[in-house]
N, C-alpha and C positions, 0 to 999 in steps of 0.2 A: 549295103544293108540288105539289098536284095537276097545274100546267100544264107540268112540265117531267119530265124525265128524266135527264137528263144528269148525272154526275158530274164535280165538282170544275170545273161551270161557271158562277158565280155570275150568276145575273138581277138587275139593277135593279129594282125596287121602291119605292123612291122618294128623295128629297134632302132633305138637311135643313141647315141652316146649313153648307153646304158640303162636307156629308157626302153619299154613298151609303148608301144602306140597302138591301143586298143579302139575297136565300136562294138557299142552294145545299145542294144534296147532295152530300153525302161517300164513297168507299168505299174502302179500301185505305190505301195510305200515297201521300203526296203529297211535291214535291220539298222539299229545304233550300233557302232561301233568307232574306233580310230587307229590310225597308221600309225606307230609308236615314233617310228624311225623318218619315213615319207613323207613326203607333201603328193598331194592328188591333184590334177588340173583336169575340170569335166567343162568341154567345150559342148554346145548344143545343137544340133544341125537341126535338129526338127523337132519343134513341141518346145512345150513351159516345165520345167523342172525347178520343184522349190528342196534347197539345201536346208534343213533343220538344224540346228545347233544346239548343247546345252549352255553354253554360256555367252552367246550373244544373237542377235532377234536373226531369224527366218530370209535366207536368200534365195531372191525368186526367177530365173536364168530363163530367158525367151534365146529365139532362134541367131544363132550369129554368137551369143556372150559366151561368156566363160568368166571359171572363177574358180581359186588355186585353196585349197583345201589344207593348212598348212599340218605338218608332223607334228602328231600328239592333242589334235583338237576333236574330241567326238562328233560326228554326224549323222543324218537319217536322211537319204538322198526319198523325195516322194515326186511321183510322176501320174498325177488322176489322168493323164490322156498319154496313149503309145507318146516314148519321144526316143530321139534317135541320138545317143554321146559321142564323143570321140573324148576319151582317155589320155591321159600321158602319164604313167608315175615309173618306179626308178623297177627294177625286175623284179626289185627283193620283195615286193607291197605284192602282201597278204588281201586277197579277194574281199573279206572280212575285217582283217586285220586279226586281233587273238579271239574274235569271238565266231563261234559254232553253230551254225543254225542251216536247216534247210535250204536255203538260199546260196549256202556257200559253194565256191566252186575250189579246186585244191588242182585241178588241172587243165590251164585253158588253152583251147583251141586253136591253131594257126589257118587262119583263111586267105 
């Protein structure tokens, strides 16, 4: 986590049977959106990260947890203190997924 700074830009890190193993930092609230195709797995190494949801209550991820985001479910990942992720989803998963905004990344970084 040390090589980067950036918020809500996920680094490569390495592949694994067709997966991405990303980390990124977190801060703030990030957009809605969902993976049409994907499931997301956001593992938390450091900090409180609450998953927002439209259609079921508010999951709140401390240091150590994880929690598998499944294909086709909208989310709003929010972070009020720096936290530190590690990522797993499949290559094909869209940063955003189909939605546009600022935050989006369309090219991510190998560290």
């Amino acid at each position: 986590f040390s090589l980067f700074h950036e918020h809500w830009t996920p680094k490569l890190v390495g592949e694994l049977n067709g997966q991405y193993v990303k980390l990124a930092k977190v801060q703030g609230r990030f957009v809605w959106h969902d993976h049409e195709s994907e499931d997301e797995l956001f593992l938390v190494v450091k900090g409180t990260l609450h998953l927002h949801f439209r259609d079921r209550p508010t999951v709140t991820l401390q240091e150590g947890e994880l929690y598998i985001v499944p294909k086709g479910v909208e989310h709003c990942p929010e972070a009020p203190e720096e936290v530190h992720l590690l990522l797993l989803e499949p290559k094909s998963t869209a940063h955003t997924g189909d939605v546009q905004s600022e935050l989006t990344v369309t090219e991510q970084e190998w560290i």
